[in-house]
C-alpha positions in Angstrom: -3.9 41.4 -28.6 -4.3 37.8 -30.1 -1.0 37.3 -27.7 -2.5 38.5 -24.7 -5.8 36.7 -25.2 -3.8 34.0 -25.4 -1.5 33.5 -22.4 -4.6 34.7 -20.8 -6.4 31.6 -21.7 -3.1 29.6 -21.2 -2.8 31.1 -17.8 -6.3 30.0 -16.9 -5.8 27.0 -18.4 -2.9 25.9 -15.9 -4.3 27.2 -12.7 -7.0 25.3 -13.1 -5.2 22.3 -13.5 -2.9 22.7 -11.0 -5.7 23.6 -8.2 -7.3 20.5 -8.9 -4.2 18.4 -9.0 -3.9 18.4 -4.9 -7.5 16.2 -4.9 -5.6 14.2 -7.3 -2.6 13.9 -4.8 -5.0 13.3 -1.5 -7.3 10.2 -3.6 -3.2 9.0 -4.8 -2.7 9.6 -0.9 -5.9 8.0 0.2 -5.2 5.0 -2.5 -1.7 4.2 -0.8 -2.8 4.0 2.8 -5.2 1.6 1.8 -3.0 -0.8 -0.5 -0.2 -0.3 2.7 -3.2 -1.5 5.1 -4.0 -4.3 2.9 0.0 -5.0 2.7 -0.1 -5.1 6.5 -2.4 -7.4 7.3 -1.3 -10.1 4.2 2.2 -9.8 5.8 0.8 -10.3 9.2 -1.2 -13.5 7.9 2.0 -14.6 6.2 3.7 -14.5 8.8 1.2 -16.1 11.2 0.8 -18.9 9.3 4.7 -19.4 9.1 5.2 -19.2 12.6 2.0 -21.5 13.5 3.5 -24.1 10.5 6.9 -24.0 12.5 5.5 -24.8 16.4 3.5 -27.6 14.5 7.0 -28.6 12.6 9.0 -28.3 16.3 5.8 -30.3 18.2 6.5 -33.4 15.3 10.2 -32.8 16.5 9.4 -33.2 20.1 7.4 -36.3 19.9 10.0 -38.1 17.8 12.3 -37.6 20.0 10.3 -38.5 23.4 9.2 -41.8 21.2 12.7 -42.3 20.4 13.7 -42.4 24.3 
């Protein structure tokens, strides 16, 4: 009886963690779309400023060489 009381309880037990672990999966879920959103947008800053630093780099070029001439 003490057996069956307890797998009972056990049983419980698990199901209820398990049912709740999906809300756990969808805020883990939630959580990574927003740090990937965040990623996004650094990268695309990144790389703005990169590419804006490099025209300003290949404009210093071009009048060096046009003074040069």
């Amino acid at each position: 009886m003490k057996n069956i009381l307890f797998l009972a309880i056990f049983t419980l037990i698990i199901s209820a963690a398990c049912s709740s672990s999906s809300d756990v999966m969808d805020t883990a879920i939630d959580k990574q779309k927003e740090l990937d959103a965040a990623y996004e947008i650094a990268n695309d800053a990144k790389a703005k400023e990169e590419r804006l630093a490099q025209e300003e780099e290949e404009k210093k070029i071009t009048k060096l060489i046009h003074l040069k001439r």
